[in-house]
C-alpha positions in Angstrom: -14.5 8.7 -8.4 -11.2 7.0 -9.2 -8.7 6.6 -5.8 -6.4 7.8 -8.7 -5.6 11.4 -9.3 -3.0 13.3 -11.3 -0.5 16.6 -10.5 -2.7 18.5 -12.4 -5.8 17.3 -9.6 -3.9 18.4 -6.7 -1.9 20.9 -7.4 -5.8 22.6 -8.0 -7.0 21.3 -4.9 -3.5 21.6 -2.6 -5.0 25.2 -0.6 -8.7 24.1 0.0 -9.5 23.5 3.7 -10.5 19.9 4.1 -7.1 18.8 2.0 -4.2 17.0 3.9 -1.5 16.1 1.5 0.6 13.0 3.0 4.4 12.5 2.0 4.7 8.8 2.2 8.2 8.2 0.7 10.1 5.7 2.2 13.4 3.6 0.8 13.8 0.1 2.0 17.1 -0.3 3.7 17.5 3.1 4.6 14.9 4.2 6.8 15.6 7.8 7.1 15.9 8.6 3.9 12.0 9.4 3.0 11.9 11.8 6.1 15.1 13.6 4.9 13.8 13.8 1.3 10.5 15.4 2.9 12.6 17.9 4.6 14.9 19.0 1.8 11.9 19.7 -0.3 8.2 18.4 -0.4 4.8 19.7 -1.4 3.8 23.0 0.3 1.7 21.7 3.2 2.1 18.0 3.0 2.9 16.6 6.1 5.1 13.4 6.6 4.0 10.4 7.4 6.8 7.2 8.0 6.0 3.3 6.7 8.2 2.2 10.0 7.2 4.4 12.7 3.9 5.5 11.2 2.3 3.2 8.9 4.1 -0.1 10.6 3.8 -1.5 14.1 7.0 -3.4 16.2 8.4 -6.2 14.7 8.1 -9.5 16.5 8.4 -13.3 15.8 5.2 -13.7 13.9 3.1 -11.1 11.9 5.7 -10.2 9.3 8.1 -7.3 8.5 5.9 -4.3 8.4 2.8 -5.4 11.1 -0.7 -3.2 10.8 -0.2 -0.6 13.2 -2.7 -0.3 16.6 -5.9 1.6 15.0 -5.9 3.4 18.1 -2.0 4.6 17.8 -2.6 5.4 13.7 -6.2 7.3 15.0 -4.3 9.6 17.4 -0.9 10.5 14.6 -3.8 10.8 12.0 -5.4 13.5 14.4 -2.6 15.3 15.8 -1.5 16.1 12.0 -5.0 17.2 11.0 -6.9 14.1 9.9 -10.2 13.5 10.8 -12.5 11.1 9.1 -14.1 14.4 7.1 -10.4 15.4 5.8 -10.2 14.9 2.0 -6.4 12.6 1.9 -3.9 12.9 -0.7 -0.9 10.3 -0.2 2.0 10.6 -2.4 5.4 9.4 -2.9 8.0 8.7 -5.4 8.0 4.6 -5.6 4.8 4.5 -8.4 2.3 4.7 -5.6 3.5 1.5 -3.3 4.0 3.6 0.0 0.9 6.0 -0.9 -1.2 2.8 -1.4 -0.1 1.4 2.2 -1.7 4.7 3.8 -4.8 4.4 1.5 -5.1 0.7 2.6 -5.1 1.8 6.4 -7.2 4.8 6.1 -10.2 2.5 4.0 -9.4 -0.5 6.6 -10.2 2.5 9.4 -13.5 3.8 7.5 -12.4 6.6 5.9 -13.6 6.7 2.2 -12.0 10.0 0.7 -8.4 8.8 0.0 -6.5 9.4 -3.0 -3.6 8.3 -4.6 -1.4 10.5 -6.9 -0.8 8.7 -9.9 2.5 10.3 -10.4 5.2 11.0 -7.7 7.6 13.5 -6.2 9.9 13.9 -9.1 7.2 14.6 -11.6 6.1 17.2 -9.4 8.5 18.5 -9.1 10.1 18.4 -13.0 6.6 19.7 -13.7 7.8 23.1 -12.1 5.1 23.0 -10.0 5.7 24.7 -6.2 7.7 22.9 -3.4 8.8 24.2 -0.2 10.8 23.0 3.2 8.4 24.9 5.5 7.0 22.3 8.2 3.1 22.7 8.0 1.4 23.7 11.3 -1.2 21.9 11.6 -4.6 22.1 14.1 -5.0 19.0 15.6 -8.5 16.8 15.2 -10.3 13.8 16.4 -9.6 10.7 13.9 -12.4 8.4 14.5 -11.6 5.0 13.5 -14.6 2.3 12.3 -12.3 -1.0 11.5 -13.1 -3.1 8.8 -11.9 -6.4 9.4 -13.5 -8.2 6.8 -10.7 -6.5 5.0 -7.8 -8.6 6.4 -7.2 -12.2 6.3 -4.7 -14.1 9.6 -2.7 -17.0 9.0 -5.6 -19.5 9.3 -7.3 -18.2 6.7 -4.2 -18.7 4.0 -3.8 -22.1 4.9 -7.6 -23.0 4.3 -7.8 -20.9 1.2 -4.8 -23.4 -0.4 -7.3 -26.0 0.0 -10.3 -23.9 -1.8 -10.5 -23.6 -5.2 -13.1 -20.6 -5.1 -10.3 -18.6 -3.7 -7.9 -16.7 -5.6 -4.4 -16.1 -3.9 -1.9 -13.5 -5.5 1.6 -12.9 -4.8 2.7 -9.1 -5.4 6.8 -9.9 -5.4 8.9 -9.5 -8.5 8.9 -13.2 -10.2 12.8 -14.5 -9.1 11.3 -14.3 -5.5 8.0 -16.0 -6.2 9.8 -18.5 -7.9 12.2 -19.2 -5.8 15.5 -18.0 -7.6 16.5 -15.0 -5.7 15.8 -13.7 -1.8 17.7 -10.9 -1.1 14.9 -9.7 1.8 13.3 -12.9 3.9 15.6 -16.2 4.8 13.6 -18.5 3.0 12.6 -18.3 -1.2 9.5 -19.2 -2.8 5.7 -18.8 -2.1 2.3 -19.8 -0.8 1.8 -23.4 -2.9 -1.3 -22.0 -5.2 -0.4 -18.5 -4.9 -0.7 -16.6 -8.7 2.3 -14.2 -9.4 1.3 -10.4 -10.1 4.3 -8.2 -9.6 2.5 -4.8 -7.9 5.0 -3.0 -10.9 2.6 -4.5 -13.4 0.1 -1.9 -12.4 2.5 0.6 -13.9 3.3 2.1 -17.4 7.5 2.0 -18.5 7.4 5.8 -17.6 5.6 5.0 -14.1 2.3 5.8 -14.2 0.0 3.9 -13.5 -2.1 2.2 -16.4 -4.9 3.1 -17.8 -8.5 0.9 -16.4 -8.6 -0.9 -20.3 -4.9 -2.0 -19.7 -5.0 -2.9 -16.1 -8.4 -4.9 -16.7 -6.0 -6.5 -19.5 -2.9 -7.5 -16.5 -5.7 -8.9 -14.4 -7.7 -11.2 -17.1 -6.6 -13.9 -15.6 -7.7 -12.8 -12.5 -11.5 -14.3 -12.1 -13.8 -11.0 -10.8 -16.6 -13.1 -9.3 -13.5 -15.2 -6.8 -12.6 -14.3 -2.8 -9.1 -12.6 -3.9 -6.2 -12.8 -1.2 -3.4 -10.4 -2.0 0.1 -10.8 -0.6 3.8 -10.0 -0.8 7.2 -10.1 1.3 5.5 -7.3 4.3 2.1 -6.5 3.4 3.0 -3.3 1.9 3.7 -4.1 -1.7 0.3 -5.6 -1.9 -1.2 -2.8 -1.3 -1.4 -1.4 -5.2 -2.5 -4.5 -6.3 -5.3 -4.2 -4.0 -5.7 -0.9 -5.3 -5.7 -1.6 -8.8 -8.4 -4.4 -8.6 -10.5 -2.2 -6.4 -10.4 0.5 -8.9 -11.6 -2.8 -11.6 -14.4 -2.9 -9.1 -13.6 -6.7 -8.0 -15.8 -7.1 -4.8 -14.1 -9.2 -2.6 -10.3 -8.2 -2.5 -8.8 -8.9 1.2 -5.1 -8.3 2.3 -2.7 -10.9 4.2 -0.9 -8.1 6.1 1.8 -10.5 7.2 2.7 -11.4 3.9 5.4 -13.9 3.3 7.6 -12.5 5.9 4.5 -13.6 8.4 4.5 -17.2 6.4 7.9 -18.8 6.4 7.7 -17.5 10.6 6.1 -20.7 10.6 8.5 -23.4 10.0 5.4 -26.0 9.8 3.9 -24.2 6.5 4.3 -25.4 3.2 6.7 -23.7 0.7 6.3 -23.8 -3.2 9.0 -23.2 -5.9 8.5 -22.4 -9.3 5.6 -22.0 -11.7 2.4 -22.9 -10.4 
């Protein structure tokens, strides 16, 4: 089944038992403002769930903007709001899926295989008329059991061998002016990993913010060779994360994430930086 599911899907699905809806809305430079959306109005029963303090460990020298959490931190906050490796997931938010894919990302890197996505956020929720509430879900807490896929991930070392391997596919998620090198507004340095392939995570989307269709995301990626190691990165690690999404859905095989992103690169003033078209 697709990680993909409409309104329609979960609005049918929202009361059954093993469901835990996950608000995952977040806005970058104004870190509060996805938990005081969530309380002024959310799905009835969704709990909240924040990139920073959630979904993000500390920031430090190296390892990038938004670090993988600890497992073991993420297991227990998964259990105490009602996750447990059984628990059918539902992330949404209302950014076309990027913060929604960052918790689908971490539950599938922690073994847990029913994750979904909903295609279409908040605001079409809720313009849909369909039911919202402020109530704060009580929730009985569970065991989260995490089983870690590392062969998910790829460090530093890794990048800087795959520039060196043709067989090996590296794909920048940031909006083209940053790959290129024309515009940083986030990190201190422009430009990208020297082979990297630009595919801004928006191009997974439709001008009305869905997300495409299979036929016209197999289209986006063409260039994309299916039967290549894929490395996904962006500025954090978290705007890879629909990319990663979308060619999982295309069913490419061997799709791994650089968590630290470019944020985790340039920390490293020995690496090589790239500027324009590759």
């Amino acid at each position: 089944m697709s990680v993909l599911v409409n309104k329609a899907w979960v609005l049918a699905r929202m009361y059954e038992p093993d469901v835990t809806i996950v608000d995952c809305r977040f806005m970058l430079g104004q870190p509060d403002a996805g938990r005081i959306s969530y309380e002024e109005s959310h799905i009835p029963g969704a709990v909240f769930l924040d990139l920073e303090k959630d979904l993000s460990s500390s920031v430090s020298e190296h390892g990038g903007r938004h670090p993988l959490p600890d497992t073991g931190q993420l297991a227990a906050k998964l259990g105490k709001v009602g996750i447990n490796r059984e628990t059918r997931v539902i992330a949404y938010d209302d950014q076309g899926g990027l913060y929604a894919s960052r918790l689908w990302w971490l539950l599938s890197y922690m073994g847990h295989e029913t994750v979904f996505v909903m295609n279409e956020g908040f605001s079409a929720w809720k313009d849909a008329g369909y039911p919202v509430s402020k109530d704060q879900p009580v929730r009985v807490p569970t065991t989260f059991t995490a089983d870690v896929h590392p062969e998910m991930l790829v460090n530093l070392e890794d990048v800087r061998q795959a520039m060196k391997d043709p067989s090996i596919v590296i794909l920048d998620s940031r909006e083209s002016s940053r790959y290129l090198g024309l515009n940083e507004t986030i990190d201190h340095t422009a430009g990208h990993i020297p082979g990297a392939k630009n595919k801004f995570w928006k191009g997974v989307l439709q001008d009305n913010g869905e997300w495409k269709s299979l036929d016209e995301l197999k289209e986006y990626y063409k260039d994309v060779p299916k039967d290549h190691e894929i490395i996904v990165y962006c500025g954090s690690g978290v705007s890879a994360c629909p990319n990663v999404l979308a060619l999982t859905e295309l069913g490419y095989p061997d799709v791994r994430l650089y968590a630290g992103s470019w944020s985790d690169w340039i920390s490293y003033s020995e690496n090589p930086i790239a500027t324009g078209e590759e």
